[in-house]
C-alpha positions in Angstrom: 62.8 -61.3 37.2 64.8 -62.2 34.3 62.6 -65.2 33.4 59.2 -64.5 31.5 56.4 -65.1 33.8 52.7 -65.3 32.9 49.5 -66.2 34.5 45.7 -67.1 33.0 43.3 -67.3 35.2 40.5 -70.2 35.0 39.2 -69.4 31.4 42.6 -68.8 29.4 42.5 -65.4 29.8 46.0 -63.1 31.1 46.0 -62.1 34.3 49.5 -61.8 35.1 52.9 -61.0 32.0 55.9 -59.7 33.4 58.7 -57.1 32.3 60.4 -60.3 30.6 57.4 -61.6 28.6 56.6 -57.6 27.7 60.4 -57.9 26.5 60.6 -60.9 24.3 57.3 -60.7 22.6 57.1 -56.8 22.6 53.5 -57.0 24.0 52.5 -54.7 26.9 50.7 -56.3 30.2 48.4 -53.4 29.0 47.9 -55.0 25.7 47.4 -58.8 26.7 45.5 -58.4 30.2 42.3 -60.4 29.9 43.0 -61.2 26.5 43.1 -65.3 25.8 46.4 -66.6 25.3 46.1 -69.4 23.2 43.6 -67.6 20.7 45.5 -64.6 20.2 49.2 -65.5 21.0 49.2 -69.3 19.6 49.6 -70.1 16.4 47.4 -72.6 14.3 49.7 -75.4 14.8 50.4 -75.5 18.2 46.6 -74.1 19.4 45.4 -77.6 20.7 48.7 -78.7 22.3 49.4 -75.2 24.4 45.8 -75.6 25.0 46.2 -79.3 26.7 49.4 -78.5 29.1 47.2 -75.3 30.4 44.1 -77.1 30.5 45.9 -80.0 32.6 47.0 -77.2 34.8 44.0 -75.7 35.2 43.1 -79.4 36.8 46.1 -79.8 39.2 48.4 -81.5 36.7 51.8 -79.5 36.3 54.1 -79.6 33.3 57.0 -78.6 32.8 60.1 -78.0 30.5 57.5 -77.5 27.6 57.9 -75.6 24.6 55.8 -72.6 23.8 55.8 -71.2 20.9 55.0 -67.3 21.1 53.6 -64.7 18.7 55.5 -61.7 18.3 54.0 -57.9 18.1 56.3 -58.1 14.7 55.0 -61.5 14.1 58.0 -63.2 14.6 58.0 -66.5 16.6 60.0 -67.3 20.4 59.8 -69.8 22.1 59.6 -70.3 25.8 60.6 -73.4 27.8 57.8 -73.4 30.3 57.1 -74.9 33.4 53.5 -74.9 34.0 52.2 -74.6 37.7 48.3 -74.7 39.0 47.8 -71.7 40.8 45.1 -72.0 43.9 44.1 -69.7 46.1 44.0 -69.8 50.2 41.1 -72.1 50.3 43.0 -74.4 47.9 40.6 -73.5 45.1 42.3 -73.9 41.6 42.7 -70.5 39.9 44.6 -70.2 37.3 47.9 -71.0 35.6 51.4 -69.7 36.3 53.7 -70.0 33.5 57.9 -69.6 34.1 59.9 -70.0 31.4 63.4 -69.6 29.7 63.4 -67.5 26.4 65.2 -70.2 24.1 64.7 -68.5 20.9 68.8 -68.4 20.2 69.4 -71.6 21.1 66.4 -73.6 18.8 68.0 -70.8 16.5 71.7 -72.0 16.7 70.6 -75.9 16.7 69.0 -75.2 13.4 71.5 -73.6 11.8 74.1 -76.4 13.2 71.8 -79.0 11.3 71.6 -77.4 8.3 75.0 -77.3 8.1 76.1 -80.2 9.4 
């Protein structure tokens, strides 16, 4: 897939990151498997926020075209435009959370840079 894909199950923990999330943020599926996203992958700022949209998730209610800002293994910052989806399973019992997303990084990058010239 070329869009990054995650999953948490019911208490914020990683349960699914694909190739493309390994990719942007250099972190293996190894390393961030049943770690909890928002505590270790979250920064300060944006904690209670990412917490909310997964949280509503978690409940049945889906967002989507939200902005997630992602650690780095470097440290650096990406950012992912996510659409998050409530994950059940056959009997209809809510799971987790899947997250799909766009990497838009470059772009937040090239809109700066447009505004600071401009």
């Amino acid at each position: 897939a070329n869009a990054p894909i995650f999953g948490i199950g019911a208490h914020g923990r990683v349960n699914e990151w694909n190739r493309k999330m390994a990719a942007i943020t250099g972190f293996s599926k190894d390393e961030v498997f049943g770690k909890d996203l928002v505590d270790e992958y979250i920064s300060d700022e944006f904690r209670e926020s990412v917490r909310q949209v997964l949280d509503d998730a978690l409940h049945g209610q889906q967002t989507d075209n939200y902005q997630l800002p992602l650690f780095t293994k470097d440290g650096d910052r990406v950012e992912v435009l996510l659409n998050a989806t409530t994950r059940v399973d056959a009997a209809g019992t809510i799971v987790g959370v899947v997250g799909v997303g766009q990497d838009i990084t470059a772009i937040n990058q090239s809109q700066a840079e447009l505004t600071r010239v401009a």
